[in-house]
C-alpha positions in Angstrom: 52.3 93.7 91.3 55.9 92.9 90.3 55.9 91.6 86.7 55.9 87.9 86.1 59.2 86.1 84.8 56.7 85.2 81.6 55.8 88.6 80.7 59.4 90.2 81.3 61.8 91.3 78.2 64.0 88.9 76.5 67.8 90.1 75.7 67.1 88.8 72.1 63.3 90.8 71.5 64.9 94.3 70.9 64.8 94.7 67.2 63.8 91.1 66.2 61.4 93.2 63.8 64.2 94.3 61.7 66.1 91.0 61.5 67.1 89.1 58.2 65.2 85.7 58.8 67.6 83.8 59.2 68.7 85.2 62.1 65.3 86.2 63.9 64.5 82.2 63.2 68.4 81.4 64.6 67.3 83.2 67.9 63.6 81.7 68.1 65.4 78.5 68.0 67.5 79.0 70.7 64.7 79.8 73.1 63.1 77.1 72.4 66.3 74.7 72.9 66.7 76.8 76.2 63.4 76.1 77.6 63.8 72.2 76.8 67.0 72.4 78.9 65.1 73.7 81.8 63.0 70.9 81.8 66.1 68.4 82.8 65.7 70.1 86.5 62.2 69.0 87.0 62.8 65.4 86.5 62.7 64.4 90.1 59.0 66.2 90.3 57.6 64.8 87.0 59.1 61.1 88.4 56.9 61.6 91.0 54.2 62.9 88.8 54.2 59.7 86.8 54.5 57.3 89.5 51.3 58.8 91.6 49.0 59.0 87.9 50.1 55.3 87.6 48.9 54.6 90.9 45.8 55.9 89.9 45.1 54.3 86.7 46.3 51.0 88.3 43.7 51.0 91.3 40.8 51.7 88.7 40.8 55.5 89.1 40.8 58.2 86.8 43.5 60.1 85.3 42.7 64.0 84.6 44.4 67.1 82.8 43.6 70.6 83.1 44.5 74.1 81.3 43.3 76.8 79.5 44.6 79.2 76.6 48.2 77.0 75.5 48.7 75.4 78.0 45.6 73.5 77.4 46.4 72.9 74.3 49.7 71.3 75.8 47.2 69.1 78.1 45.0 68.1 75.2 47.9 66.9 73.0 49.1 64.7 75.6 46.1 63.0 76.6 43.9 62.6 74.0 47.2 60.2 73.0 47.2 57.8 75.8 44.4 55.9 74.2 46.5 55.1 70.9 49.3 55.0 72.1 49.2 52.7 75.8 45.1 51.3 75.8 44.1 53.6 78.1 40.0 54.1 77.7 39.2 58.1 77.3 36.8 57.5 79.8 39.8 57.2 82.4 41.2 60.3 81.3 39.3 63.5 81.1 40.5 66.9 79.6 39.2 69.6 81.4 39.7 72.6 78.7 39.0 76.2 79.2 35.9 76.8 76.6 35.7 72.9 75.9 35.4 72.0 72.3 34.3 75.7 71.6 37.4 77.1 72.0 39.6 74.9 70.1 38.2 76.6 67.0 38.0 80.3 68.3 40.1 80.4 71.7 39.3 83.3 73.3 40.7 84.9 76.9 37.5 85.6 79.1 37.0 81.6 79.7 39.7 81.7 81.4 38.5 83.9 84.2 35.2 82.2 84.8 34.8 80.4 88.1 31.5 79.0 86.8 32.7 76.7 84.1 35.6 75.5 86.2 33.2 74.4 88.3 31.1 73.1 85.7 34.0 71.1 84.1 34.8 69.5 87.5 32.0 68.5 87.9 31.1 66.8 84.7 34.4 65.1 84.8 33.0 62.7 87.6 36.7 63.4 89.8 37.3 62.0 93.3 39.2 60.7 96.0 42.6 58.6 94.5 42.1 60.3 91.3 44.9 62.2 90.6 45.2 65.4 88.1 47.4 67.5 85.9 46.9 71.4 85.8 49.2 73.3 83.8 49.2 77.1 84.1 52.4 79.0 82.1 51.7 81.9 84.7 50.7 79.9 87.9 47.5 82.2 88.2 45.2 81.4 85.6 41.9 81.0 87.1 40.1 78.6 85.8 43.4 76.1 86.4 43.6 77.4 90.1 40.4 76.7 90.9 40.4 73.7 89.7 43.0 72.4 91.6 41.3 73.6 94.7 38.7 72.0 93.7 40.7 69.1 93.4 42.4 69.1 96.9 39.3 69.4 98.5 37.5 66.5 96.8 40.5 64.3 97.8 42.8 64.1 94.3 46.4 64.3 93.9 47.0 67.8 92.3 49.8 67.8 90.2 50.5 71.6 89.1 52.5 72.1 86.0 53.6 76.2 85.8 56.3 78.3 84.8 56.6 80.7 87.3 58.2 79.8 90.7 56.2 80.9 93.6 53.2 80.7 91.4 49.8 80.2 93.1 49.6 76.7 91.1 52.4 75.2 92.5 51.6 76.2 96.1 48.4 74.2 95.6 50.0 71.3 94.0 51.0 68.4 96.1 53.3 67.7 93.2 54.7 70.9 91.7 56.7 71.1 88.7 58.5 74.2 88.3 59.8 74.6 84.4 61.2 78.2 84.9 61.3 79.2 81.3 61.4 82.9 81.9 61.0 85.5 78.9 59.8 84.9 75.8 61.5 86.3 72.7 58.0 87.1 72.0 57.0 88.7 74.8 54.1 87.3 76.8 53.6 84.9 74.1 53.8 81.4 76.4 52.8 79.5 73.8 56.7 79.6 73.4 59.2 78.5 75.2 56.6 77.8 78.4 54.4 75.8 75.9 57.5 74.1 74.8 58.6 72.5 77.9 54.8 71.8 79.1 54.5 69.7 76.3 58.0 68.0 76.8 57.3 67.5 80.5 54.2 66.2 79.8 55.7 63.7 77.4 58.2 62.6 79.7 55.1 62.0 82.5 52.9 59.8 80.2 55.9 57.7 78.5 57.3 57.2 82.7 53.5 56.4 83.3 53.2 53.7 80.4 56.9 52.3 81.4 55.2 51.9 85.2 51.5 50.4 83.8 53.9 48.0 82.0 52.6 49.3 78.7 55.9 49.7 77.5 58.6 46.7 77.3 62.5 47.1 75.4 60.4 50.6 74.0 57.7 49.4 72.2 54.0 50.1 73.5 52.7 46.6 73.8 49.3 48.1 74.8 48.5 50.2 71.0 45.0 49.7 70.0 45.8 48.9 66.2 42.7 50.8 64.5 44.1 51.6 61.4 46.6 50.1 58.9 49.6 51.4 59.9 49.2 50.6 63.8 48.1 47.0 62.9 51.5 46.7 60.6 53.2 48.1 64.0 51.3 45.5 66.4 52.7 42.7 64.3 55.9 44.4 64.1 55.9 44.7 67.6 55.1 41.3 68.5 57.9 39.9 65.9 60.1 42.1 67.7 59.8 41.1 70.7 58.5 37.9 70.6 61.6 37.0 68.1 59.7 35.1 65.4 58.2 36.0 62.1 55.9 38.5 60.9 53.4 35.4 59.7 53.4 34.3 62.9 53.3 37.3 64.4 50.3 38.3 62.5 48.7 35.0 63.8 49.2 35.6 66.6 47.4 38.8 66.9 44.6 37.5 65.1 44.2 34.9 68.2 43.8 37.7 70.3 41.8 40.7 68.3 44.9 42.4 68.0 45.8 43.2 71.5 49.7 42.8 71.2 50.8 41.8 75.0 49.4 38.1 75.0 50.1 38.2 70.9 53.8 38.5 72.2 53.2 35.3 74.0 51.4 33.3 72.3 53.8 33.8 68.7 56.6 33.0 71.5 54.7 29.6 72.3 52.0 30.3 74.6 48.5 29.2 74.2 45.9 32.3 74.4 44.9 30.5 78.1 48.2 30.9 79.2 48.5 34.1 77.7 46.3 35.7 79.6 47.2 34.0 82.5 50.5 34.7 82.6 49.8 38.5 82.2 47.6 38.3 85.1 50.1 36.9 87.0 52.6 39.8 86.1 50.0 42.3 86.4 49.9 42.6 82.9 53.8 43.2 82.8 55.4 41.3 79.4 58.8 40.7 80.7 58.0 38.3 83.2 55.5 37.0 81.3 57.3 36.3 78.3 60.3 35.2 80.5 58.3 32.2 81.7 56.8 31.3 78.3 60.8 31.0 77.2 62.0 29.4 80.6 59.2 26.6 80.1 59.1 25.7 76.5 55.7 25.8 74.7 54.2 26.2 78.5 54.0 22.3 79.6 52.6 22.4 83.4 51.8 26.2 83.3 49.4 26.2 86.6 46.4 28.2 84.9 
C-alpha cells in the first residue's frame, strides 16, 4: 500500500528534536498557517456543504457529525456550538463519536475499527431520509467514519465527507466531498496537526454559512443566541441595540417581552408589538432583514395584516 500523504515526511521534521524553541515553534507555525491556506480551495464544496445542512434543518430534519480519534474531536467542537451560538436544539444535531463520552477522557485507537459501534451509533442517532451528515476522516479510511457514511447513503442522507487525503475512500462515498489536502505533518502522522487544523476551520466556515442561510445571522451578529448566562444576556441586548438602533434600556425591554429570544426583541425595541413580531418573522421565514425593514418602512406597524 503506497503510503498516505498524512503519514509521509515533512521537509521541516529532520532534526526538529535538536532545534532551539524558537525555531522548532517558528516551523510548527508555519504548518499550521499552511494547512489553513489549503482550506481556501475547498470553498466551493463546503458552500455546498452548508447550503444542503440548511436545507435540512429548515425542512425539520436533523443535522449530524461524525469522526473518531481528532477529527472527532474537530466534529464535537463544532456542533456541540450550534446550540449557543444559532438556537439550534441538540436534539437536531447529533455527534456520532468513536467511543462516545468514554473516549473523550481516555481516547483510545481500537474504537475506531469496530463496525459494531458504528452501527450502534447510527442507529441511536434516529438518521433518515433528508437528513444530511458530516464525517470527517484525516485519512479517508477510518472505519468507523466509512461505515458510517455507508450507512448513511443507504438510509437516504446527504453524506458530506470531510478528509485529507484525495482519493480517499471517504470522499468517494460523499455526495459532497471536501478535499483539505494538508499533506505531511511536521509531526509525522500526528493529524491532529495541520489536518485537524483545517477540519476545524472548514467546519467553522460550514456552520457560520449555515447560520447566515437559516437567517440566524444578520449585519454578523447571531440573532438566534440562547442568552443562558450573564455574559450572552449582556450580548442579546447588545445585539438588539445594535441592530435595532435604540438603547440598551430599551433594548433590554425588549428582550424581556420576548424571554430573551433576540430576533423579535430586535423588532419590537425598533417599534413592533410582540404580535407583529412574531408575525413578521413568520412572514420572512424567520429572516430579520426583511422583517425589521417593514417595521421601519411602516412606522410603529399601523395596518400590519397579522
Amino acid at each position: 500500500m503506497a503510503e498516505r500523504p498524512t503519514e509521509a515526511r515533512h521537509p521541516h521534521s529532520a532534526g526538529l528534536h535538536s532545534l532551539p524553541g524558537a525555531d522548532a515553534l517558528s516551523h510548527l507555525l508555519d504548518a499550521q498557517l499552511a494547512a489553513l491556506a489549503i482550506v481556501r480551495s475547498a470553498i466551493p464544496d463546503i458552500d455546498r456543504a452548508a447550503t444542503a445542512a440548511a436545507k435540512s434543518l429548515q425542512a425539520g430534519r436533523k443535522l449530524a457529525y461524525a469522526g473518531a480519534g481528532s477529527s472527532g474531536l474537530m466534529a464535537l467542537a463544532d456542533g456541540l456550538e450550534l446550540a449557543g451560538t444559532f438556537g439550534i436544539p441538540p436534539d437536531r444535531t447529533p455527534i456520532l463519536f468513536a467511543g462516545g463520552a468514554d473516549a473523550l477522557l481516555h481516547m483510545t485507537g481500537a474504537v475506531e475499527d469496530d463496525p459494531a459501534l458504528a452501527q450502534a451509533d447510527f442507529r441511536n442517532a434516529g438518521l433518515s431520509g433528508g437528513d444530511t451528515i458530516l464525517c470527517l476522516s484525516a485519512s479517508g479510511s477510518t472505519p468507523y467514519t466509512c461505515l458510517i457514511a455507508d450507512l448513511a447513503r443507504a438510509a437516504g442522507l446527504t453524506v458530506v465527507g470531510f478528509a485529507n487525503v484525495a482519493g480517499s475512500k471517504l470522499l468517494e462515498q460523499s455526495h459532497i466531498p471536501v478535499l483539505l489536502d494538508t499533506g505531511p505533518e511536521v509531526v509525522n502522522g500526528s493529524t491532529r496537526m495541520g489536518a485537524a487544523t483545517a477540519q476545524k476551520v472548514a467546519l467553522n466556515m460550514l456552520s457560520v454559512r449555515m447560520g447566515i442561510l437559516l437567517g440566524h445571522v444578520h449585519d454578523g451578529y447571531m440573532v438566534n443566541v440562547v442568552a443562558d448566562n450573564a455574559k450572552l444576556a449582556d450580548r442579546a441586548a447588545r445585539i438588539v441595540a445594535g441592530i435595532s438602533g435604540r438603547d440598551i434600556a430599551t433594548a433590554t425591554a425588549a428582550l424581556a417581552q420576548t424571554g430573551g429570544a433576540v430576533k423579535p426583541a430586535i423588532l419590537i425595541a425598533a417599534g413592533a408589538t410582540v404580535a407583529q413580531a412574531e408575525a413578521l418573522l413568520r412572514n420572512s421565514d424567520g429572516a430579520v432583514g426583511p422583517a425589521l425593514a417593514a417595521v421601519t418602512t411602516q412606522g410603529h406597524q399601523q395596518g400590519v395584516s397579522l
